[in-house]
N, C-alpha and C positions, 0 to 999 in steps of 0.2 A: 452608782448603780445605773444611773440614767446610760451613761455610755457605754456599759458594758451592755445593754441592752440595743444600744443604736449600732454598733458592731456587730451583735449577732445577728440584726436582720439584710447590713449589708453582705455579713460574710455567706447566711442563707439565697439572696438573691444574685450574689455571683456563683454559688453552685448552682443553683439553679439556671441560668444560663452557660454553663459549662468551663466558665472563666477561656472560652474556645475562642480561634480567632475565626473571624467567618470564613464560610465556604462558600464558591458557587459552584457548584455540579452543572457538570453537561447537560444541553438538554435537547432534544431531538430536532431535526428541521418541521415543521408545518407547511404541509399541500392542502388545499383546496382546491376544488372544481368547481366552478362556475359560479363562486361567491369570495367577493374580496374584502369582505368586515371577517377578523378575526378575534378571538380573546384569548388574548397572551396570557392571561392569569394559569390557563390550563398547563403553561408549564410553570409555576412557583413550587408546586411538592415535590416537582422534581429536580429542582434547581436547590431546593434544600435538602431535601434528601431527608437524614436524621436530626439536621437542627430543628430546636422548639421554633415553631412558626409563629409564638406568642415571645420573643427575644431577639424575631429579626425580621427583617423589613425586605419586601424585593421590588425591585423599581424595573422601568423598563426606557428605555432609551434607544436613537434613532442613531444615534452616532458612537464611537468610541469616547472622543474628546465628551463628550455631553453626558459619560455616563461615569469619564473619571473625575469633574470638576461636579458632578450633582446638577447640572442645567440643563432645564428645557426636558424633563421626562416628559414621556409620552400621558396624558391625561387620561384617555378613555381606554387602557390595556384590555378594557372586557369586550370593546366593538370598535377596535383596531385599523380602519379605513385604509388596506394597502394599495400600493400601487401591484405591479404583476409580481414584483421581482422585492424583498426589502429583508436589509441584515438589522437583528434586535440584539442591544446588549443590555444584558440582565443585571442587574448589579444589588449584590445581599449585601446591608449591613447592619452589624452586630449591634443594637440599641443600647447596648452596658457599656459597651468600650470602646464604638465606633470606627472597629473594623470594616471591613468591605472586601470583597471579591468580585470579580466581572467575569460574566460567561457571554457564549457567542452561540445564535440561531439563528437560519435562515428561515423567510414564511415565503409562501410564490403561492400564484393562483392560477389556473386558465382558467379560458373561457366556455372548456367544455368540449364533447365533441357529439356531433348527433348523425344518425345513421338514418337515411332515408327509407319508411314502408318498405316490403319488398314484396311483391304480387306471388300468388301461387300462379304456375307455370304446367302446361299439359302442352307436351309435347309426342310426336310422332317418329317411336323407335328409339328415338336418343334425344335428348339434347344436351349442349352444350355451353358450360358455363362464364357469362359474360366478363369483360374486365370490370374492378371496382373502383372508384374514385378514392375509398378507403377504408382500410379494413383485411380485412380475410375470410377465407371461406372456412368452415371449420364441421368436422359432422357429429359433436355435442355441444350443446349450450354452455355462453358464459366462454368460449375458448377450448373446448376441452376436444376430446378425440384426435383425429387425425386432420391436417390442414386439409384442403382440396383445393388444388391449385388452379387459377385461371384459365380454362383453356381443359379441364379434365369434359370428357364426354360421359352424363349420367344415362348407365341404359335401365336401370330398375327405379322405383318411384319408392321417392325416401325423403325427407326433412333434410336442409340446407342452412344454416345457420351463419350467419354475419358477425362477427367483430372486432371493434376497433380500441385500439387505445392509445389517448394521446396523456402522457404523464399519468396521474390518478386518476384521470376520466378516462370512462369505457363507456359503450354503448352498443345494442346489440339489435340483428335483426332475425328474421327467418321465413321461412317459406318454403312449400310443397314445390314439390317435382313431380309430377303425374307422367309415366310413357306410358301412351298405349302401346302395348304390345303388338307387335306383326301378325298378322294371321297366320294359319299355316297355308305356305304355298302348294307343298305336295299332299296330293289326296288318292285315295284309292277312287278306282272309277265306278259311277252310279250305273251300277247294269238293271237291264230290263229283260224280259223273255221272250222272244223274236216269237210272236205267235203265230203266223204264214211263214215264216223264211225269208221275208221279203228284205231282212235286213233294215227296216223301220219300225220303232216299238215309239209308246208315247212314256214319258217321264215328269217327275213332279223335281225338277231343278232345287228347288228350295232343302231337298231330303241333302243335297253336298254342304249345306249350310253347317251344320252342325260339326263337319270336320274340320271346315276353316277357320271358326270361331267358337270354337269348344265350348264353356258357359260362358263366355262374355254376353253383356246384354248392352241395350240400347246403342245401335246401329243399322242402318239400311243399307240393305244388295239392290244390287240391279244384275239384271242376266246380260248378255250380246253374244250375236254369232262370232264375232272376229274380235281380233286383238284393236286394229283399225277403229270399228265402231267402240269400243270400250275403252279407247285413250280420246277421245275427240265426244264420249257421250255423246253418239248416234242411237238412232234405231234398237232401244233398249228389246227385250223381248218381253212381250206382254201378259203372253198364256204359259208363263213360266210354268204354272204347276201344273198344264197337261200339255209339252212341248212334246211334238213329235220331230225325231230328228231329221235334219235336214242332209245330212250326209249318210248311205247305208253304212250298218255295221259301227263304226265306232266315230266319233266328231269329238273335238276339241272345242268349249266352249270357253267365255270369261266371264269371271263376276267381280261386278266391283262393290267393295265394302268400304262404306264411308262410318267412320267412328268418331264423333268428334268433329275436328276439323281434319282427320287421318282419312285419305283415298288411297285403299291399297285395290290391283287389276291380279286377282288368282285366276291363272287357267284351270282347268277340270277338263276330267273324260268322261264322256257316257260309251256306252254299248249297249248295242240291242243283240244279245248273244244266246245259240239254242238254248234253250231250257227245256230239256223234255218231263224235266221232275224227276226223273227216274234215277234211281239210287241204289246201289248194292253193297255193303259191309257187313264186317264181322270180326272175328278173332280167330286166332291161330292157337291153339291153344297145346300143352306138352305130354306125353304122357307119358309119365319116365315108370310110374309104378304098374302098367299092364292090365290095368284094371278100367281103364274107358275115362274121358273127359272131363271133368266135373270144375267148378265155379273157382278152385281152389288151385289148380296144377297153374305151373310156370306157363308165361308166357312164350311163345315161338316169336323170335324178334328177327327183328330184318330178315323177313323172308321172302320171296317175290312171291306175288299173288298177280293173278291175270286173268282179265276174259278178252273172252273174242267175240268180234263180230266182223262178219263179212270177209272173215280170210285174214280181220286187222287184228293184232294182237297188243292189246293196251295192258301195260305192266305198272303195279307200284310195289310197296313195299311194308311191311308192316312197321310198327311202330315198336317203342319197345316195352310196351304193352300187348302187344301181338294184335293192336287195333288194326283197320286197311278201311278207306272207304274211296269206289269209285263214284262222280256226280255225273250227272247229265248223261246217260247210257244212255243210247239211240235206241230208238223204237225197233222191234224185231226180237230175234233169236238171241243170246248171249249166253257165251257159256264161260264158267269161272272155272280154274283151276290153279290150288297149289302147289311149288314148286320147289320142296325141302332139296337138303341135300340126296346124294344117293343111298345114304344111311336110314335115311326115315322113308316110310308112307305115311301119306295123306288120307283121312279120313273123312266122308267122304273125296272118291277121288275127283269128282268135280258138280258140279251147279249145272243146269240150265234154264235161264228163266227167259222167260216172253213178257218183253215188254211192248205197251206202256204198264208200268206199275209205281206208284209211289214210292215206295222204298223196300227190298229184299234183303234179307239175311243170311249171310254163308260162312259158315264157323265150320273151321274144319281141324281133325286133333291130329295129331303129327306125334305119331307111335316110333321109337326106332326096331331095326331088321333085324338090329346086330349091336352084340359088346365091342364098341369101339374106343379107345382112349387117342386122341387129337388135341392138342393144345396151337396155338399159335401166337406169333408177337410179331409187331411192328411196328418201328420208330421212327416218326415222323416229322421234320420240322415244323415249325407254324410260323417262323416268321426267319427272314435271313440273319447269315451270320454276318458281323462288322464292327471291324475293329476297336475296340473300348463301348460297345453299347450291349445291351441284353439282349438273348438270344430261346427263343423257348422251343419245346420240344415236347412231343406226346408219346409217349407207349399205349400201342394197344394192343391187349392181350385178350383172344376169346376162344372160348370151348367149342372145338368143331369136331368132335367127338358125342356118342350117345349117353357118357355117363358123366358124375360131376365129376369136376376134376381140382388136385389142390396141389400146391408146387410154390418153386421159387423163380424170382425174375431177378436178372441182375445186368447191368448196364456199366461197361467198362467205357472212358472218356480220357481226352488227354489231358490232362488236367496241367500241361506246361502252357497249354495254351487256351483252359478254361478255368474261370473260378466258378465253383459248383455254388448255387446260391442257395436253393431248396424245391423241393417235392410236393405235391399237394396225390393223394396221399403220403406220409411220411416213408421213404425211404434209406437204410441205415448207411452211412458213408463210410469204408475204411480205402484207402488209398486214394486209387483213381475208379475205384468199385462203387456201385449203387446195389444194394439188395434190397427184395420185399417177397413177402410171404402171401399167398396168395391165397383161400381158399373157399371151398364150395362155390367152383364157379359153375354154374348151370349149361345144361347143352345150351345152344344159338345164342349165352351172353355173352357179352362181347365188355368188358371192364377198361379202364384207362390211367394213365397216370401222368400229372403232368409235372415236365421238369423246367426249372430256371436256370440259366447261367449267364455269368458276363465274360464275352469276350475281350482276352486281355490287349491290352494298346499296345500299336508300335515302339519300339522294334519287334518285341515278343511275338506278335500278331498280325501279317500284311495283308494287305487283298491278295486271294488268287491261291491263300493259303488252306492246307484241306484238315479240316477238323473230321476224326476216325471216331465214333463209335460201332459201337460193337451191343446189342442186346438180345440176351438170351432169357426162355424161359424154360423151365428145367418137371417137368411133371413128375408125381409121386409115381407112377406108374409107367408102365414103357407107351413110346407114343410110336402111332401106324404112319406117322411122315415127318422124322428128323426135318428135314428140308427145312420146314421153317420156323421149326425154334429156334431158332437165330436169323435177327435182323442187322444187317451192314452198313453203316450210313456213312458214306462219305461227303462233307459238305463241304463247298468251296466258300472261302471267304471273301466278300465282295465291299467296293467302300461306298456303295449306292446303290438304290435298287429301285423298283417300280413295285408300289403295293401292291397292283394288281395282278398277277400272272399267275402261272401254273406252272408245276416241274414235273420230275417225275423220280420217285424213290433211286432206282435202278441206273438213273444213268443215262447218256446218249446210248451207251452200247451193250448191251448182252451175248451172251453164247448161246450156243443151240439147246443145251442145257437148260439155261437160266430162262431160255423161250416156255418153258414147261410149266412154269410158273408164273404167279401174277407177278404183271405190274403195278406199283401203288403211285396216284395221281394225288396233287396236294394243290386244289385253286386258293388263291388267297385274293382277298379284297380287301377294299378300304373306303368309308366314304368320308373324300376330301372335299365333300361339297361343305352348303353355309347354314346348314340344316338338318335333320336329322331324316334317317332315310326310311320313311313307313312301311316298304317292302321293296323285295329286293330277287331279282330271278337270275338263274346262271343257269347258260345254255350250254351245251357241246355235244356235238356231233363226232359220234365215234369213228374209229377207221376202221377201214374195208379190211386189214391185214387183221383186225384182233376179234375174237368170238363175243358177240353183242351178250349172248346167251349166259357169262359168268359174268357180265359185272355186277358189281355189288356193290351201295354204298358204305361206308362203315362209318363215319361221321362229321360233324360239321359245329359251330364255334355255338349254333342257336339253335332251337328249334326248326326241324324244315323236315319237307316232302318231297319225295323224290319219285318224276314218272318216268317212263320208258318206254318210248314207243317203236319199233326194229333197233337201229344208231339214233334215234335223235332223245336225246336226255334232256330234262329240266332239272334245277331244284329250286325250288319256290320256298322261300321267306317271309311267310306272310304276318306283318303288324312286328315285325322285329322290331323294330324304332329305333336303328343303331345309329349311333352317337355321329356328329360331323368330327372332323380332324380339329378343329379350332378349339371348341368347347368340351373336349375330352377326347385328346387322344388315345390316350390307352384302347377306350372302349370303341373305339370306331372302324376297328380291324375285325376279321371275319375268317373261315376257312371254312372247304369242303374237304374229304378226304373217300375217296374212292377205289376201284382195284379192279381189274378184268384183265384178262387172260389172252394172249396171242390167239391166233387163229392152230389147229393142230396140225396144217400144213406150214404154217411157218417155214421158211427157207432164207438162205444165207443170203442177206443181201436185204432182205425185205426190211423196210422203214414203216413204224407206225409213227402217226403225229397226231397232235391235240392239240386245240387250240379252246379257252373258253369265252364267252359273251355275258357281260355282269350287266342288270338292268338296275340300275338306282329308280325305283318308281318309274315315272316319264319320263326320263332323259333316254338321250340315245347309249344304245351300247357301246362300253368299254371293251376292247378285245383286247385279253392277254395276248401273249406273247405265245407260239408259237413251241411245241417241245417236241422235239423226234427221238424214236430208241433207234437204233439199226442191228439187227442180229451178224454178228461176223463173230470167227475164233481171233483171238489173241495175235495179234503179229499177220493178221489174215492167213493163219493156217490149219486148214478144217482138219477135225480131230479123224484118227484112224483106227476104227472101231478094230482093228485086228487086233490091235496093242490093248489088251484089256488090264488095268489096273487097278490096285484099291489105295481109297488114302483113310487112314485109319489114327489118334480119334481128326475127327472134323467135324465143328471148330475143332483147334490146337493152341496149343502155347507151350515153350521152352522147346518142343520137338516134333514129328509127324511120323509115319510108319509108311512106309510108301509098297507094295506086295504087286508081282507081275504075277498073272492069273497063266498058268499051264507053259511057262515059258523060264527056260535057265540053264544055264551056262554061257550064257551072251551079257557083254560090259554095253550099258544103256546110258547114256547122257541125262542128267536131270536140269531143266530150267523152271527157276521160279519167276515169274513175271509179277508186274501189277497191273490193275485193270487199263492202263496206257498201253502197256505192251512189252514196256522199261524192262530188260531184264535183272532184276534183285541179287539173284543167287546161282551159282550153279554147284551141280555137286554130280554124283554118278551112282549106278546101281546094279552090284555085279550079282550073276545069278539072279534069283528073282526075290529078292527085298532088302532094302535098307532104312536106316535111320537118317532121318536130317533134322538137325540141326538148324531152328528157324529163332532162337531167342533173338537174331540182329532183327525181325521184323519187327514193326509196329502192326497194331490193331489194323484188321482190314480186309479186304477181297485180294485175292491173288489166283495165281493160275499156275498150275504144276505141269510141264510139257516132259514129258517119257520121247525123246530122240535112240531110236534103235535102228538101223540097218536104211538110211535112208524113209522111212516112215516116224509119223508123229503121231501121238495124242496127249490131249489134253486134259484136265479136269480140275473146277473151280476148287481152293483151299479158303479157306474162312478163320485167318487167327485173330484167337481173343486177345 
């Protein structure tokens, strides 16, 4: 009995250890940083893994040999004394049966790595950051974000972060970047009111401070006459805030603003410029319903309003509000007068006030004479065409007619040679067609549509190449001047250009014809300075050849005012703040668009030209470029009013209807030209009418020449 009882407790103590032969399991390497006492015990549960840890033993040892004979274990496995670098062999054995297993782990240590302080930093405008001895620069903590490479230039004021890591050690630093930001250089000028004429008023300098350092606080100005004295801090000025100036009429002064350890030298302008106080506005108001003016009728937009004094006739414009206000009217007589189309009177028909007066009001309501229906369109580039880049474009359409008017506009394009992008309002695409629906547009408003496209790349696309549109607007009602429901635009494609210029809708050349109507004017600008441009003036001086009397403006990329004094034009920009070319190109482009009328003796041969003058703030003037029309016929041969013909419809497409007025039995020569001269077509016309056959044209201006007996005329054709 005895032994059958000492059997069952050895047969229960080798199940109990699994009657298994030992294992040793893998067990991880051990890093530390910047401590080289280890305890190896923290791998034994993993070195056993699922054996009873109360059945088997784990030793640790410095060698292999030492770990397969059982000599020389390591003694203190819980605070392990390494050197940097040391391999452990672990070795389980089985307490019941005196197996064994030997595993293998590396232990290593540095000695750390540490990152020196890093100062906050206030720098002026930029600064830029230093090499490191070690580490990185990085813009979240702990390593995270985006690196920032040695040598990057910080221009905003933001947190810089440090870290390094050598093996398992890391270490981390950080620190401010403070810029003070630049002042603003360009400022509007501190005017004063010339109170003798003398062209010397006194100023309180200090009142420019607030433009050049908007709320920034804690900093000192200094004022100086010269550039000279304010790089060399001479001669500061003393009586800044009651400086009379030292030059009549307008002086250039500098101030320098110290911020910080930041000296920035901003020039400024003053003026002592007339001020007589005196003021006169008002509104234009519509009266479409016959029943007199009241708070609520349409406004009368773009219209010219004028007074006079002394023989001078000073013109602006209304708003499209039907606001107008002239400043600074000279003492004396002044009398105002509005100047609708010939469809309407002006109610009253004019003002005359005696100044000096504070401020006068002159509202006048603008009744029309007559049922007139008038539509008109015009398609204007905004920026050039060129090969592979976007190309945009304006419609304008407005009611120069006395009643509303409602209709369709639609825009034919060549679409071999544009991809249509989109419309702001939405306009429908089928083909190479754009349509939009137009309606209750108001007498004097004037609505617009803008379009996008990209010109397609070479080969498709070259410079020099002519992209044809073609837009018409088509009215519910019959209108009193076809002529110019339809707009023609032929644009050349260019593979460069100057942001700054001027063109003209029409062309170097016109016919005698096409003298009868306006010409449309398109300035564009651009500021490629390093700053943004606070206002902004464009000058041009009209020609002798064209009637001062019709121009118009019709509109512009921002807010502006436009005066008129005989030929000399302004439009003034004021607090625009448009964009520099670096920091937003898109936005740093600009346009006017305007229109006037040849002179009504116009004659063959006569050239009008236009050039404009763009003021950035202070800087000097930018002069466009230079744009001439010349009126001549086609091929230079002036048309012969005896040969009276009609071209019927016009615009046309797939065919034209050509009718000799009181003339037949005679065989007529027909040429079709393009606006070059290029003869396209020829065809003939017996008796007095035929059909031609124009489907071989493209979209565009041509010219139909009637050759009969030695004599010619001509007259413009316009196919859709």
């Amino acid at each position: 009995m005895k032994n059958k009882l000492l059997f069952l407790a050895v047969f229960l103590l080798l199940t109990l250890n699994g009657f298994s032969q030992a294992v040793a399991n893998p067990a991880p390497n051990i890093q530390q940083c910047g401590f080289e006492v280890f305890n190896l015990t923290v791998q034994t549960p993993i070195i056993l893994g699922n054996q009873n840890p109360n059945g088997f033993i784990v030793t640790y040892y410095k060698t292999q040999a030492d770990a397969a004979n059982g000599t020389n274990p390591i003694g203190n496995p819980t605070s392990f004394v390494s050197p940097q670098q040391q391999t452990i062999f672990a070795k389980v054995t089985n307490t019941t049966d005196g197996s064994t297993a030997i595993t293998v782990f590396q232990i290593n240590w540095s000695s750390g790595i540490f990152l020196p302080d890093m100062p906050n930093v206030t720098a002026c405008e930029f600064y830029t950051l230093p090499a490191l001895q070690q580490g990185n620069y990085f813009t979240g903590a702990n390593g995270s974000g985006q690196i920032i490479t040695i040598g990057t230039v910080i221009t905003q004021t933001q947190t810089v972060y440090v870290f390094a890591q050598s093996g398992v050690c890391t270490d981390e630093s950080s620190f401010v970047v403070t810029i003070l930001a630049p002042p603003t250089m360009q400022t509007t000028p501190l005017y004063a009111c010339d109170q003798n004429g003398d062209g010397f008023e006194m100023f309180n300098l200090s009142d420019i401070v607030p433009q050049i350092m908007g709320g920034v606080t804690d900093f000192t100005t200094y004022f100086f006459l010269t550039q000279a004295d304010s790089e060399n801090t001479n001669n500061a000025i003393i009586n800044y805030d009651a400086f009379v100036n030292t030059v009549a009429d307008s002086q250039t002064l500098y101030a320098m603003i110290i911020h910080g350890n930041c000296t920035w030298l901003v020039p400024f302008q003053i003026s002592a410029i007339e001020c007589t106080g005196n003021s006169i506005s008002g509104f234009a108001s519509l009266d479409l319903d016959g029943n007199g003016c009241d708070l609520f009728e349409a406004a009368a937009a773009n219209m010219p309003v004028s007074y006079t004094h002394d023989n001078i006739v000073y013109t602006t414009y209304t708003n499209a509000d039907g606001h107008y206000k002239f400043i600074n009217v000279p003492d004396g007589v002044n009398t105002v007068t509005a100047s609708p189309a010939n469809m309407y009177t002006a109610t009253p028909g004019s003002y005359s006030f005696t100044m000096p007066a504070v401020e006068e009001d002159a509202n006048f309501c603008i009744s029309p004479s007559e049922i007139i229906n008038e539509v008109s369109v015009a398609l204007v580039p905004t920026s050039q065409a060129r090969p592979g880049f976007a190309a945009s474009y304006i419609i304008f359409y407005e009611n120069l007619g006395t009643v509303t008017a409602n209709g369709t506009i639609s825009l034919q394009f060549d679409s071999s040679k544009l991809t249509f992008v989109n419309t702001s309002p939405a306009m429908v695409l089928s083909g190479n067609t754009l349509t939009f629906t137009y309606s209750n547009l108001l007498p004097f408003q004037t609505k617009n549509i803008l379009l996008n496209f990209t010109v397609k790349q070479p080969p498709v696309v070259n410079g020099q190449d002519v992209l044809v549109f073609t837009a018409t607007i088509n009215p519910a009602s019959g209108d009193s001047n076809p002529v110019n429901n339809t707009s023609v635009l032929n644009q050349i494609v260019v593979n460069s250009y100057d942001p700054n210029d001027i063109t003209v809708r029409e062309g170097k050349y016109i016919t005698e014809e096409q003298a009868n109507e306006y010409l449309n004017y398109v300035v564009r600008f651009q500021n490629t300075g390093t700053a943004d441009a606070i206002n902004i003036r464009v000058t041009n001086t009209l020609d002798e050849n064209l009637d001062w009397s019709t121009f118009q403006p019709i509109a512009a990329s921002h807010d502006y005012k436009t005066n008129r004094t005989a030929n000399e034009v302004e439009f003034l920009f004021d607090n625009i703040h448009l964009a520099d070319s670096l920091s937003n190109e898109p936005a740093s482009h600009g346009y006017i668009i305007y229109k006037i009328k040849p002179k009504a003796d116009i004659a063959l041969g006569d050239i009008m030209a236009a050039q404009a003058h763009i003021y950035f703030d202070f800087n000097p003037a930018i002069d466009t470029n230079t744009v001439t029309t010349t009126v001549q016929n086609v091929a230079g041969v002036k048309e012969n009013t005896l040969i009276n013909f009609m071209i019927y419809p016009n615009p046309a497409s797939g065919s034209v209807n050509l009718k000799l007025n009181n003339i037949r039995g005679t065989l007529s020569e027909v040429v079709i030209a393009d606006v070059l001269g290029k003869t396209i077509l020829t065809s003939s016309i017996e008796n007095n009418e035929a059909d031609i056959d124009i489907l071989s044209l493209r979209s565009g201006v041509y010219f139909i020449t009637i050759n009969m007996q030695g004599t010619k005329s001509t007259k413009k054709l316009i196919v859709k």
